[in-house]
PQR file with spaces between the fields and no chain letter, atoms N, CA, C, O and H, PARSE charges and radii, in Angstrom:
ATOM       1  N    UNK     1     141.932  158.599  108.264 -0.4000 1.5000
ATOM       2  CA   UNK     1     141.271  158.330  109.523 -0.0000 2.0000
ATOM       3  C    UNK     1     140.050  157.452  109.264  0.5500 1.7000
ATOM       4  O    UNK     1     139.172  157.888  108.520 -0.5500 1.4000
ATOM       5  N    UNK     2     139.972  156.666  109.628 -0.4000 1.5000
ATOM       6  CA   UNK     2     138.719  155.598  109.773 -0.0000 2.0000
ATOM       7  C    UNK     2     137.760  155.260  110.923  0.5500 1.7000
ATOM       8  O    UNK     2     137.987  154.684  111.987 -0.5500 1.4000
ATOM       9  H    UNK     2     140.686  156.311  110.232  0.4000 1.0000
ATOM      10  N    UNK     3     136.278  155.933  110.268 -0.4000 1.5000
ATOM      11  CA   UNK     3     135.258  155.954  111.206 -0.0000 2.0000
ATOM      12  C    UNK     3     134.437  154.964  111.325  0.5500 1.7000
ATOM      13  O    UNK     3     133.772  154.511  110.394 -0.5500 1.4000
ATOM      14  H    UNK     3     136.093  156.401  109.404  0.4000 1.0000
ATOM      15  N    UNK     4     134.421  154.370  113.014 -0.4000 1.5000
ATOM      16  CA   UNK     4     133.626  153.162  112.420 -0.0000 2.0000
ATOM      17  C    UNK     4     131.833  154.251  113.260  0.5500 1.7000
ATOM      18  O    UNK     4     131.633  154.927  114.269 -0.5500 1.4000
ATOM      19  H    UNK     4     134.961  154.739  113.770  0.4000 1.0000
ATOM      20  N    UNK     5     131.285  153.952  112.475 -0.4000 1.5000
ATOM      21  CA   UNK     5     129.697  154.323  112.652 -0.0000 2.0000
ATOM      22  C    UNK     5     129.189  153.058  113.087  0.5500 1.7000
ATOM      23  O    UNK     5     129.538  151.966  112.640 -0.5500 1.4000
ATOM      24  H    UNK     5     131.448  153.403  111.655  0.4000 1.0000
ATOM      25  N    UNK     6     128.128  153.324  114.216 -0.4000 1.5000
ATOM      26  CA   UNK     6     127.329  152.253  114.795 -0.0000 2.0000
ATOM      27  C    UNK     6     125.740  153.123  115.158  0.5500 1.7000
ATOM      28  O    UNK     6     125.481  154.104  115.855 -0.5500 1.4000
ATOM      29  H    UNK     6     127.844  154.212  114.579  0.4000 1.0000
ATOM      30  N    UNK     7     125.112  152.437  114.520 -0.4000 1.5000
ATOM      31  CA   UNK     7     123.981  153.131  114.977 -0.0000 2.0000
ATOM      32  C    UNK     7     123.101  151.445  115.891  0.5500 1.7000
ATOM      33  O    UNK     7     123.273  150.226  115.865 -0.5500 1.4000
ATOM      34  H    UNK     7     125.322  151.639  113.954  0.4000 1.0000
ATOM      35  N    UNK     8     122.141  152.474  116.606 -0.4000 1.5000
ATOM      36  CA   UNK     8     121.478  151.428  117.408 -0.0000 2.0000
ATOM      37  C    UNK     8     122.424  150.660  118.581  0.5500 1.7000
ATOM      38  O    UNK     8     123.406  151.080  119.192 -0.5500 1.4000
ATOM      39  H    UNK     8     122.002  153.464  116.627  0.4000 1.0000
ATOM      40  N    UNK     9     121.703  149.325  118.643 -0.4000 1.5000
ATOM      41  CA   UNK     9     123.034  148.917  119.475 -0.0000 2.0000
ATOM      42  C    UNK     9     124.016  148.074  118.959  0.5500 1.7000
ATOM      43  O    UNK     9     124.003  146.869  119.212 -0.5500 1.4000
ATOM      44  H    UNK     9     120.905  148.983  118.146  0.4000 1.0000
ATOM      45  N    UNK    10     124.879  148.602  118.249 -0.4000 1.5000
ATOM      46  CA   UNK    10     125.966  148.104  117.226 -0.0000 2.0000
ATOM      47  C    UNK    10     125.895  146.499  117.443  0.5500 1.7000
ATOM      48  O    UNK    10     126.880  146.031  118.014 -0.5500 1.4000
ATOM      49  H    UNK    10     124.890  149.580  118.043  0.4000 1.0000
ATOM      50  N    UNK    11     125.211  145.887  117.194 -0.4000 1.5000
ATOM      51  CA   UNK    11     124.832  144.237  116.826 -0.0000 2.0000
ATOM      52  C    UNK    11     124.647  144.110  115.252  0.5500 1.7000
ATOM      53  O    UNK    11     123.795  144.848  114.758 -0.5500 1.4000
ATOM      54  H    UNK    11     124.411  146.267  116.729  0.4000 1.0000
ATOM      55  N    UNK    12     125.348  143.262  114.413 -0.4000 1.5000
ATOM      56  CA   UNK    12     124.817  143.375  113.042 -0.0000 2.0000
ATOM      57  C    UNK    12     123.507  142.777  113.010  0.5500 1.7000
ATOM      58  O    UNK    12     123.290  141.870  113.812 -0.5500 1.4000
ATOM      59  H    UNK    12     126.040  142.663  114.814  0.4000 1.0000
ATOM      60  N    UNK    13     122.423  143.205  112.062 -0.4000 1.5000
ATOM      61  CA   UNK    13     121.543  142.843  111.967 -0.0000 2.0000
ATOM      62  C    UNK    13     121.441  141.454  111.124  0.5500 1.7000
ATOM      63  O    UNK    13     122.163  141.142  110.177 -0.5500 1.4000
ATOM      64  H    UNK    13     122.600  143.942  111.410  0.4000 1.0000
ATOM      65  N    UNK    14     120.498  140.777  111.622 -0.4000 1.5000
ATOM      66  CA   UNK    14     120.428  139.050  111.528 -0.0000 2.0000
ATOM      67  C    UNK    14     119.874  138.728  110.191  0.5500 1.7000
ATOM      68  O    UNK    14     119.923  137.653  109.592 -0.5500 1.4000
ATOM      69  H    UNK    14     119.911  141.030  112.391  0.4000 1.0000
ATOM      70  N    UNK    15     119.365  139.798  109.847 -0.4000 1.5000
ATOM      71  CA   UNK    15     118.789  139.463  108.679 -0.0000 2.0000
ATOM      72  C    UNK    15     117.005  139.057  108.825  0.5500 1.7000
ATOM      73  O    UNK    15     116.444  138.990  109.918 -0.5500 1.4000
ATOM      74  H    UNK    15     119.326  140.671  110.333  0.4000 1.0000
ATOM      75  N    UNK    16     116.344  138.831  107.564 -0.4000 1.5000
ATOM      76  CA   UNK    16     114.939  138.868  107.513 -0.0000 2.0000
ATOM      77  C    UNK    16     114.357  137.994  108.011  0.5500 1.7000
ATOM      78  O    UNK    16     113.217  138.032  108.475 -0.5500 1.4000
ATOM      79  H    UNK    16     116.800  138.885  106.676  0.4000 1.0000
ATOM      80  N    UNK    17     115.603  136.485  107.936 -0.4000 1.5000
ATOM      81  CA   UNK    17     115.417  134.956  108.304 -0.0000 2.0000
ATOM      82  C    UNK    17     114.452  135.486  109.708  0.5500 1.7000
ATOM      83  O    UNK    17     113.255  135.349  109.959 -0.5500 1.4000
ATOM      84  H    UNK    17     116.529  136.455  107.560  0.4000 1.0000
ATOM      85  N    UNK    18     115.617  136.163  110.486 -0.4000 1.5000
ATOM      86  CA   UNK    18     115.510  136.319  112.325 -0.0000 2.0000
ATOM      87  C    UNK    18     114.926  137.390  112.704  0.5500 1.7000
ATOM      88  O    UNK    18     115.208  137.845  113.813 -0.5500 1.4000
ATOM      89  H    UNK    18     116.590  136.274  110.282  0.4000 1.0000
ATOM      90  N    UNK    19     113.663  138.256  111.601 -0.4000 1.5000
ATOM      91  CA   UNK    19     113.108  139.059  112.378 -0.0000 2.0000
ATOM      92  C    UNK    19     111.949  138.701  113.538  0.5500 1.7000
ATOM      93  O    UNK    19     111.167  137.765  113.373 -0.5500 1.4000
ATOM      94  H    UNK    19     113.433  137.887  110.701  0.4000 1.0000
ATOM      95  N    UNK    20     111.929  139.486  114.634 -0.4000 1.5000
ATOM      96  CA   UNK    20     110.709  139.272  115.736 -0.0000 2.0000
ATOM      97  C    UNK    20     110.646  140.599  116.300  0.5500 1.7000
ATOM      98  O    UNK    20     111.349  141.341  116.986 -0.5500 1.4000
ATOM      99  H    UNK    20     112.564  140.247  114.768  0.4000 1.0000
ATOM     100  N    UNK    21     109.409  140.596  115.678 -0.4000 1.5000
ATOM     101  CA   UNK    21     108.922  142.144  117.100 -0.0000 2.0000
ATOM     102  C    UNK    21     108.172  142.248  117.178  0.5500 1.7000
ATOM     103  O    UNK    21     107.575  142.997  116.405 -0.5500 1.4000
ATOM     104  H    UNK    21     108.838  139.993  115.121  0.4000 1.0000
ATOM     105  N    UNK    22     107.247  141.288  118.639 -0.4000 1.5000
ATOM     106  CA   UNK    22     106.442  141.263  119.567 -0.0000 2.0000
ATOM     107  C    UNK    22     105.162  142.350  119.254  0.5500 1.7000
ATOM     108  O    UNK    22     104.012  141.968  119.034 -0.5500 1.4000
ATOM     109  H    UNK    22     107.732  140.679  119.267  0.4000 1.0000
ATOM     110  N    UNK    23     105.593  143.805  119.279 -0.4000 1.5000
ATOM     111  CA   UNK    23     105.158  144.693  119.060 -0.0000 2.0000
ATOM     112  C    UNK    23     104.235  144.698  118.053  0.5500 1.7000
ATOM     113  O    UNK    23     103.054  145.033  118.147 -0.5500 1.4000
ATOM     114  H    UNK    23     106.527  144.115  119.458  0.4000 1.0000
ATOM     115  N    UNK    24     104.879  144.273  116.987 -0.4000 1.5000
ATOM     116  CA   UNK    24     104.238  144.388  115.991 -0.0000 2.0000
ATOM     117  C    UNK    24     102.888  143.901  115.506  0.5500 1.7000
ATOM     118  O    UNK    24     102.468  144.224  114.395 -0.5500 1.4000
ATOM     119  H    UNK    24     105.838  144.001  116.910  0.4000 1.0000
ATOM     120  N    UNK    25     102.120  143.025  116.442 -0.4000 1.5000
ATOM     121  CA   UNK    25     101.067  142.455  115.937 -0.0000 2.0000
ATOM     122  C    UNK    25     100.526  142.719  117.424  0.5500 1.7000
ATOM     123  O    UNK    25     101.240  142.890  118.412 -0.5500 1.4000
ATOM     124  H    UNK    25     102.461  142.763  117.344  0.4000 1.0000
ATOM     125  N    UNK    26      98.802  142.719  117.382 -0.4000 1.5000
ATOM     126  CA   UNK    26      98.184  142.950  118.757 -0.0000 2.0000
ATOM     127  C    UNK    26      96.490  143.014  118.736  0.5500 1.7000
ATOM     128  O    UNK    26      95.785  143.375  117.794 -0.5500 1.4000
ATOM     129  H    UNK    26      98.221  142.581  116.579  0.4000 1.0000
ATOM     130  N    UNK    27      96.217  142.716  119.590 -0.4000 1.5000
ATOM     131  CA   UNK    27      94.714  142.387  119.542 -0.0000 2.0000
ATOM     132  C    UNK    27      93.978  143.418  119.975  0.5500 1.7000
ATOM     133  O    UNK    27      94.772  143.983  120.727 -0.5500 1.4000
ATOM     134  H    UNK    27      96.789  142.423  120.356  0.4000 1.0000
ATOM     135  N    UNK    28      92.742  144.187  120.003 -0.4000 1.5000
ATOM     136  CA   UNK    28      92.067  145.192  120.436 -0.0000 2.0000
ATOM     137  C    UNK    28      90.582  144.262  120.807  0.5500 1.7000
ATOM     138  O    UNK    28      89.910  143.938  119.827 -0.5500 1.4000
ATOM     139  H    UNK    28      92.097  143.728  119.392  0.4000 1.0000
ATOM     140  N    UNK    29      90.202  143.942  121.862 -0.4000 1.5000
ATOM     141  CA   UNK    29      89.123  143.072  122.184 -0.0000 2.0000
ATOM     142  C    UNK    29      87.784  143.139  121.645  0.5500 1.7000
ATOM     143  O    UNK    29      87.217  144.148  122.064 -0.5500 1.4000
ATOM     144  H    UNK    29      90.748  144.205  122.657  0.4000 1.0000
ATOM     145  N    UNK    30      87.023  142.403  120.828 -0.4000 1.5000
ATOM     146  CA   UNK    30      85.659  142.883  120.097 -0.0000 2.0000
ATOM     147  C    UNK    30      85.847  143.533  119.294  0.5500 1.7000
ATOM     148  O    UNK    30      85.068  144.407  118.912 -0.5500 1.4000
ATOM     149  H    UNK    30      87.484  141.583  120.488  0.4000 1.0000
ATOM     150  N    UNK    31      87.483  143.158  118.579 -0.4000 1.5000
ATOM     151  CA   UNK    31      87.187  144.347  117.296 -0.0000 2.0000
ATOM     152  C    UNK    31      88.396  143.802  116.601  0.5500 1.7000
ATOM     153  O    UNK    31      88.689  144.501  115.632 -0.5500 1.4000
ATOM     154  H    UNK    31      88.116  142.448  118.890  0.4000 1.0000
ATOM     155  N    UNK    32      89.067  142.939  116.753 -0.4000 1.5000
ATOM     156  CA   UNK    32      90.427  141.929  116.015 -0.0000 2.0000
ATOM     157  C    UNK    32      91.502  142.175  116.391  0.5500 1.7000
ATOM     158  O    UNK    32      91.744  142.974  117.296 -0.5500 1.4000
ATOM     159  H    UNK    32      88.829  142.371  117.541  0.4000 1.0000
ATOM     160  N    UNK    33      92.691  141.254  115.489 -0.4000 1.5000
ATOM     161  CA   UNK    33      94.039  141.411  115.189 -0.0000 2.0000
ATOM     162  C    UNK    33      94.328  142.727  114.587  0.5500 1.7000
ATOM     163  O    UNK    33      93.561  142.929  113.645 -0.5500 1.4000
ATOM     164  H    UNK    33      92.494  140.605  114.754  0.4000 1.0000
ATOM     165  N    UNK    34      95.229  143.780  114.806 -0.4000 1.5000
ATOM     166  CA   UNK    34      96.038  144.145  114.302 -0.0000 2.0000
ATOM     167  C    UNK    34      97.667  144.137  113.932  0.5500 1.7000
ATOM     168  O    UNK    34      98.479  143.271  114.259 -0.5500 1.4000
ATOM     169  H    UNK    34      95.851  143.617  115.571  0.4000 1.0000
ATOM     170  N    UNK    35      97.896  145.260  113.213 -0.4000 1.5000
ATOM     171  CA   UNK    35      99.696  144.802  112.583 -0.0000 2.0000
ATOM     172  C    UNK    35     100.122  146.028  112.397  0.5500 1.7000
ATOM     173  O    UNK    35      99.196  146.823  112.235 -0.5500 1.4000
ATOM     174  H    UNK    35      97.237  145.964  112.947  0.4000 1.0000
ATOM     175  N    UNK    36     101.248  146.513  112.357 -0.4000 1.5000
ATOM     176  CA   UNK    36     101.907  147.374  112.879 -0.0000 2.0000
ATOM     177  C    UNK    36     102.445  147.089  111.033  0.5500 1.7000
ATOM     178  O    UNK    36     102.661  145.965  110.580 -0.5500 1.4000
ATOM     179  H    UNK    36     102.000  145.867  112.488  0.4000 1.0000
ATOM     180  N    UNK    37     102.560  148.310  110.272 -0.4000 1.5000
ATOM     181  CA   UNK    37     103.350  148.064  109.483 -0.0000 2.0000
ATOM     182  C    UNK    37     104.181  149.054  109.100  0.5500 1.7000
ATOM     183  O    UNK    37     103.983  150.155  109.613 -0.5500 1.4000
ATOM     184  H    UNK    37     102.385  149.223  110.641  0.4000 1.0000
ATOM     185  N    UNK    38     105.452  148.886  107.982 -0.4000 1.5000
ATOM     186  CA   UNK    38     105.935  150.387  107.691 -0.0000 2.0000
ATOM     187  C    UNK    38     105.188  151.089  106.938  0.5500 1.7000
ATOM     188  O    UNK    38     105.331  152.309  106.865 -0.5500 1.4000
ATOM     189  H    UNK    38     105.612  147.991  107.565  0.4000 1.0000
ATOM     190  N    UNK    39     104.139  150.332  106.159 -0.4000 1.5000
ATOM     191  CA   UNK    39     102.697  151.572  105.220 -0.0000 2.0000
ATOM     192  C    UNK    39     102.037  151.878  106.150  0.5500 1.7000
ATOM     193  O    UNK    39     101.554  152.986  105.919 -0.5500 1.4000
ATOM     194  H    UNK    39     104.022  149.340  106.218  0.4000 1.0000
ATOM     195  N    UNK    40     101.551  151.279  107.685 -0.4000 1.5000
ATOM     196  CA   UNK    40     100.745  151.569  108.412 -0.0000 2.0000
ATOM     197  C    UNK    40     100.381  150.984  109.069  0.5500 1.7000
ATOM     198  O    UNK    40     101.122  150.038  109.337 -0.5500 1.4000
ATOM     199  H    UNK    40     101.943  150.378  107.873  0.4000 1.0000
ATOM     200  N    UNK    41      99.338  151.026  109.660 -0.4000 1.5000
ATOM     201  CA   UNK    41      98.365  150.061  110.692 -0.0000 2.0000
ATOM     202  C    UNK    41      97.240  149.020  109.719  0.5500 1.7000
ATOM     203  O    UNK    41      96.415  149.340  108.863 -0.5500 1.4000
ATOM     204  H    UNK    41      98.736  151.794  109.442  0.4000 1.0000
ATOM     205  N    UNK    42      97.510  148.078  110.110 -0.4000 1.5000
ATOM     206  CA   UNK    42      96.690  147.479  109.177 -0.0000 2.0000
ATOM     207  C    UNK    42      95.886  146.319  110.118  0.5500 1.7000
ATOM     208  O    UNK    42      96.216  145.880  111.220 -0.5500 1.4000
ATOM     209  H    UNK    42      98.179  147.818  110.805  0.4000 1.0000
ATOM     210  N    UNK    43      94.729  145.989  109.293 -0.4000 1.5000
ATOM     211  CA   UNK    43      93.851  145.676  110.638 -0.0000 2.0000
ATOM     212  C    UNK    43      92.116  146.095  110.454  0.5500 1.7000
ATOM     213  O    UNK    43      91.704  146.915  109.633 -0.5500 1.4000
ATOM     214  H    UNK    43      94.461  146.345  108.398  0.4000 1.0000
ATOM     215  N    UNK    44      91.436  145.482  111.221 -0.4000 1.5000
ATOM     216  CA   UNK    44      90.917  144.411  111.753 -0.0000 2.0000
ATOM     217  C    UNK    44      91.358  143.063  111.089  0.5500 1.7000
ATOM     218  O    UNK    44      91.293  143.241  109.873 -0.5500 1.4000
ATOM     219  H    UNK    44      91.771  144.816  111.888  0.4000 1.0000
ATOM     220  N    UNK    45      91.712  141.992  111.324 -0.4000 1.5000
ATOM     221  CA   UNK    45      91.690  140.824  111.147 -0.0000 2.0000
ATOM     222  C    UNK    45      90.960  139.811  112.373  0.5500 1.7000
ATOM     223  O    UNK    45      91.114  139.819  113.594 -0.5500 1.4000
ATOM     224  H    UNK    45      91.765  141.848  112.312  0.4000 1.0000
ATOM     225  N    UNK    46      90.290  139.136  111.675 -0.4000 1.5000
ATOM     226  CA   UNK    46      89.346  138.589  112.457 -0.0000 2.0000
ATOM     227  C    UNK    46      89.794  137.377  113.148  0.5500 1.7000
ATOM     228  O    UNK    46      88.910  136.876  113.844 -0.5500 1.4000
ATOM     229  H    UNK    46      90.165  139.129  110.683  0.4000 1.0000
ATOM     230  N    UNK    47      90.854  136.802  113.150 -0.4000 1.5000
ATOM     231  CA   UNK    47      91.989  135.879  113.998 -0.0000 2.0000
ATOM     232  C    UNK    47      93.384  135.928  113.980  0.5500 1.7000
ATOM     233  O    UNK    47      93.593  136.812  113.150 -0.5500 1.4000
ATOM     234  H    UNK    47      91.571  137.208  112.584  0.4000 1.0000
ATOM     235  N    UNK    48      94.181  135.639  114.269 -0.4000 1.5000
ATOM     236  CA   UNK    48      95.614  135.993  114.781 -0.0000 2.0000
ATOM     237  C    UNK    48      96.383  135.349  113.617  0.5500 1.7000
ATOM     238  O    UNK    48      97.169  136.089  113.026 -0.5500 1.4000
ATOM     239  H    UNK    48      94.011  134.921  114.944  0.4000 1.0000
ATOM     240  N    UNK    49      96.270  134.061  113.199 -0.4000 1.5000
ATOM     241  CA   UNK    49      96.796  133.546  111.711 -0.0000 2.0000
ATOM     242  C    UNK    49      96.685  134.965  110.903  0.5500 1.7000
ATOM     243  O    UNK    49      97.581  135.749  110.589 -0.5500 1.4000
ATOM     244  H    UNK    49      95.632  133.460  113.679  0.4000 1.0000
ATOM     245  N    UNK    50      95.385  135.017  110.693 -0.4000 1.5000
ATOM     246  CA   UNK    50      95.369  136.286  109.324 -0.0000 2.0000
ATOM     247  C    UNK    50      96.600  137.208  109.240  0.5500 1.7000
ATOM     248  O    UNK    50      97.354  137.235  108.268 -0.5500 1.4000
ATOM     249  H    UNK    50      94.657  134.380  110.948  0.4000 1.0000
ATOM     250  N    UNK    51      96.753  138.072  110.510 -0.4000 1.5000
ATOM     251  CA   UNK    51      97.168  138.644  110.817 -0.0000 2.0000
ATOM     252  C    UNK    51      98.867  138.539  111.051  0.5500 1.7000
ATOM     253  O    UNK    51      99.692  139.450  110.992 -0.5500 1.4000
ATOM     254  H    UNK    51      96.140  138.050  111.299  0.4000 1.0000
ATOM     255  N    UNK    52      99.036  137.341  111.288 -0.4000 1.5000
ATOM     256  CA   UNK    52     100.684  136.861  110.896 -0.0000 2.0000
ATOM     257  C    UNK    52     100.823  136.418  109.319  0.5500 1.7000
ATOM     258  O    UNK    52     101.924  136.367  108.771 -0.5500 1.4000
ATOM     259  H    UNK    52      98.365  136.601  111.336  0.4000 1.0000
ATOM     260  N    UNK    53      99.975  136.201  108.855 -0.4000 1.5000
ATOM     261  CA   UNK    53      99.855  135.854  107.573 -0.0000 2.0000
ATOM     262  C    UNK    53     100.393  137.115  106.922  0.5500 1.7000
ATOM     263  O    UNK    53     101.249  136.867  106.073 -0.5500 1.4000
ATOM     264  H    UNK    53      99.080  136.242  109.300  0.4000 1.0000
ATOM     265  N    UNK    54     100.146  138.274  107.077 -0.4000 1.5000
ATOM     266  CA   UNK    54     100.254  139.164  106.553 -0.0000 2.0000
ATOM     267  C    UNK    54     101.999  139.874  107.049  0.5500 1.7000
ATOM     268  O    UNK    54     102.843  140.337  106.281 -0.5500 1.4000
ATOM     269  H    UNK    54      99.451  138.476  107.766  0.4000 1.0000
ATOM     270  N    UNK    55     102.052  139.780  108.046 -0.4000 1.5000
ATOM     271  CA   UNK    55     103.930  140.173  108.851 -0.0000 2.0000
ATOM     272  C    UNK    55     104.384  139.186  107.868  0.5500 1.7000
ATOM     273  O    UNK    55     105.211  139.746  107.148 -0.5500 1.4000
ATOM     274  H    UNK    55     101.367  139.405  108.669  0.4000 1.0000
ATOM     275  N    UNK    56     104.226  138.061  107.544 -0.4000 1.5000
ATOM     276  CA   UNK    56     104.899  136.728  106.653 -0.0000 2.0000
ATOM     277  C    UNK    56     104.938  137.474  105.185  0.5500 1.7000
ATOM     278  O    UNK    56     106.051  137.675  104.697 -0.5500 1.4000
ATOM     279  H    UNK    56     103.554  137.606  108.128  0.4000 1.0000
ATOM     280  N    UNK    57     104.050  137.789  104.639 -0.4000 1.5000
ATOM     281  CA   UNK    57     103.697  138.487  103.361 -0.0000 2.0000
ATOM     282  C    UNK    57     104.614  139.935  103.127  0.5500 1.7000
ATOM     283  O    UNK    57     105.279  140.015  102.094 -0.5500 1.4000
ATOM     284  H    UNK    57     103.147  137.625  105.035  0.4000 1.0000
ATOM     285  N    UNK    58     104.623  140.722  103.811 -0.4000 1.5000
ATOM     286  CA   UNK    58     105.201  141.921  104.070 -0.0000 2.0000
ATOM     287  C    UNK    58     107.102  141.528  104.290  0.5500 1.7000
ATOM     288  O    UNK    58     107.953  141.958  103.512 -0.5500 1.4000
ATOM     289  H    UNK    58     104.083  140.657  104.650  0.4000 1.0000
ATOM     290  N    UNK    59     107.385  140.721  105.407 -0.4000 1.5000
ATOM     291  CA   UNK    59     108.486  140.666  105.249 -0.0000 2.0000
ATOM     292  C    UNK    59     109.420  139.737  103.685  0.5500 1.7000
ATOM     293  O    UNK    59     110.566  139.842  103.249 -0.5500 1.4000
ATOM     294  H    UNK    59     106.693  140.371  106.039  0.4000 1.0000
ATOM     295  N    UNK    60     108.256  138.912  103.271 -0.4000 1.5000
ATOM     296  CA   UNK    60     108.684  138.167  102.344 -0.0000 2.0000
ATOM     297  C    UNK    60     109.133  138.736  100.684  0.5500 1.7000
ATOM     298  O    UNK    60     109.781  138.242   99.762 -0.5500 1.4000
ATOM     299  H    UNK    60     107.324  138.827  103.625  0.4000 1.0000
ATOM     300  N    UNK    61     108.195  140.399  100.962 -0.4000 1.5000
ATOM     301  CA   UNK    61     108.423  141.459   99.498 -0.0000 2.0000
ATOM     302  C    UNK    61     110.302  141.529   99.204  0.5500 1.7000
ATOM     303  O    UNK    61     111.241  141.782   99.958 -0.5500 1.4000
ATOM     304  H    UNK    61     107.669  140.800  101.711  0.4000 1.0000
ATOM     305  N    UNK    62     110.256  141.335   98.411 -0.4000 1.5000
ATOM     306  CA   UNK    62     111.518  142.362   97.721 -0.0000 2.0000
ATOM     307  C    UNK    62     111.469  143.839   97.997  0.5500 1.7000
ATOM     308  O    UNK    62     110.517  144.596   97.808 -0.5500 1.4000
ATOM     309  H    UNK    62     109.493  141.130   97.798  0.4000 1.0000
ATOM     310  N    UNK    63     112.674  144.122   98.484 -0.4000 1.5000
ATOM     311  CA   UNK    63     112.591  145.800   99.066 -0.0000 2.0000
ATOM     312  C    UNK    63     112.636  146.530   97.513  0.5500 1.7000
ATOM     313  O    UNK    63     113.121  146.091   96.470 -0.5500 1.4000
ATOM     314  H    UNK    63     113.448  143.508   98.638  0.4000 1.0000
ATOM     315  N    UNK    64     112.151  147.420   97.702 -0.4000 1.5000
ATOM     316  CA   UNK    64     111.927  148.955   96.486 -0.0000 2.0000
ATOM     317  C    UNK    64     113.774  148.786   96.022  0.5500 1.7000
ATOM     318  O    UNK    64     114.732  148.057   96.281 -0.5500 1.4000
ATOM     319  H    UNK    64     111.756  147.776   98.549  0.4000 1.0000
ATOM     320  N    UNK    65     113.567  149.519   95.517 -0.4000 1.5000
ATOM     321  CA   UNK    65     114.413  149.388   94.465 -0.0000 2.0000
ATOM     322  C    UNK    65     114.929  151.417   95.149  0.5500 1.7000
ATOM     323  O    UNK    65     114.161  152.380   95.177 -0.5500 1.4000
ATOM     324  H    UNK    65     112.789  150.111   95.307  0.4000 1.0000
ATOM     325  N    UNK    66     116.421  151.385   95.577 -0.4000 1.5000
ATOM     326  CA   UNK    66     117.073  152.788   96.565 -0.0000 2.0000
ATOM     327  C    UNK    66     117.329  153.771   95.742  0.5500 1.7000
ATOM     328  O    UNK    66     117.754  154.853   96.148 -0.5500 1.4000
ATOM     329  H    UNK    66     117.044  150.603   95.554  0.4000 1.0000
ATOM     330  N    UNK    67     116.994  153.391   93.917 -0.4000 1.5000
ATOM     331  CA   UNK    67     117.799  154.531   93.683 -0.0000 2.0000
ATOM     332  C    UNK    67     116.672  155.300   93.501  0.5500 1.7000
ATOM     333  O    UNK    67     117.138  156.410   93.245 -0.5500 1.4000
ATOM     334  H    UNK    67     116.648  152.512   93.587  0.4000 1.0000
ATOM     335  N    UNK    68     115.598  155.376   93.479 -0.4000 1.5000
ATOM     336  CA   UNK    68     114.196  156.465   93.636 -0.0000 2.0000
ATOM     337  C    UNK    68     114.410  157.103   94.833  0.5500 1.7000
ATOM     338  O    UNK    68     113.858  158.193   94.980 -0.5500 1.4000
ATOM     339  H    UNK    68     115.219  154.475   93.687  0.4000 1.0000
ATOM     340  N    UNK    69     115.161  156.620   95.818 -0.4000 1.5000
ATOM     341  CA   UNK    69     115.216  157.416   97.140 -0.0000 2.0000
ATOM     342  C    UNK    69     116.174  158.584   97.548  0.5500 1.7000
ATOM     343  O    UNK    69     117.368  158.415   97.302 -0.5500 1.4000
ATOM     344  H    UNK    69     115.610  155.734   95.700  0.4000 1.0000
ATOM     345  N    UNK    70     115.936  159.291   97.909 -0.4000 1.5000
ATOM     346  CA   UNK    70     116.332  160.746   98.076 -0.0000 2.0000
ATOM     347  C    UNK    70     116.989  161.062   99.470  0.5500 1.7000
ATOM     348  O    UNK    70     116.269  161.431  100.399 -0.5500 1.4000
ATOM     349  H    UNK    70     114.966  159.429   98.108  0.4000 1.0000
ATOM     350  N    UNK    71     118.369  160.920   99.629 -0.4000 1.5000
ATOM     351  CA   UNK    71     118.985  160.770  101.195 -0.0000 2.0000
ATOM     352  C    UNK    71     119.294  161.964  101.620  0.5500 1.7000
ATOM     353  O    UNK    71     120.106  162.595  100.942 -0.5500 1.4000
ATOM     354  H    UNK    71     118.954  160.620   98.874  0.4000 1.0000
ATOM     355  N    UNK    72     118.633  162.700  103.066 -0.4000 1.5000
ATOM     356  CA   UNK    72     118.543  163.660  103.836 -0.0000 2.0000
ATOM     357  C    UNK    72     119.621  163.697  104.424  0.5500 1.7000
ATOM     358  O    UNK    72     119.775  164.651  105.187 -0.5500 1.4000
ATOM     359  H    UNK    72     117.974  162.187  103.616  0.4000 1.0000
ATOM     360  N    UNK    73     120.955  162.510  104.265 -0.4000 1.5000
ATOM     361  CA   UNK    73     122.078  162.897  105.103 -0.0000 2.0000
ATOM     362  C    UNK    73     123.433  162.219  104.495  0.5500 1.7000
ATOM     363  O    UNK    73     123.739  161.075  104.161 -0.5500 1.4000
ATOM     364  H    UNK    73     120.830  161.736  103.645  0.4000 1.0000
ATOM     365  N    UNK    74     124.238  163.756  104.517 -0.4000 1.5000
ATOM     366  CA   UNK    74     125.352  163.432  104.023 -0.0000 2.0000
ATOM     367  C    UNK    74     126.842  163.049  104.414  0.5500 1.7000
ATOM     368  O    UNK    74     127.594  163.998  104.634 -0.5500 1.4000
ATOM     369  H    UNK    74     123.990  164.686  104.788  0.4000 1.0000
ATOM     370  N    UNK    75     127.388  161.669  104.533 -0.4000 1.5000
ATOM     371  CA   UNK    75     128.525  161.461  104.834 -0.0000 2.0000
ATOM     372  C    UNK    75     129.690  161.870  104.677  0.5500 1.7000
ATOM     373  O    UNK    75     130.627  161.293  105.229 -0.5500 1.4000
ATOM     374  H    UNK    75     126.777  160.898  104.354  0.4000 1.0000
């Protein structure tokens, strides 16, 4: 029997080329840029470059290395 699994809204993902999410970066008035990250919130940046500078930097890492990771769910 063959399961097809779809999580989200079953669209393959585009890859790193085509990420965008709006969300992710945002201004707090009299006090800077922020960025939304998967370590955290990161932030004050004192103009909006900086602050994409850094989404550019972050997406541009080489991902960790999976086999240190420990999976909570079993297929």
């Amino acid at each position: 029997m063959k399961m097809d699994r779809t999580i989200g809204s079953g669209k393959p993902r585009a890859g790193k080329a085509f990420r965008d999410n709006p969300d992710r970066l945002f201004q707090v008035k009299n006090v800077g840029w922020y960025v939304h990250a998967r370590e955290g919130l990161k932030g004050p940046f004192t103009d909006k470059q900086d602050a994409e500078d850094l989404i550019v930097e972050l997406i541009s890492r080489q991902p960790a290395d999976p086999s240190g990771y420990i999976s909570t769910v079993e297929l």
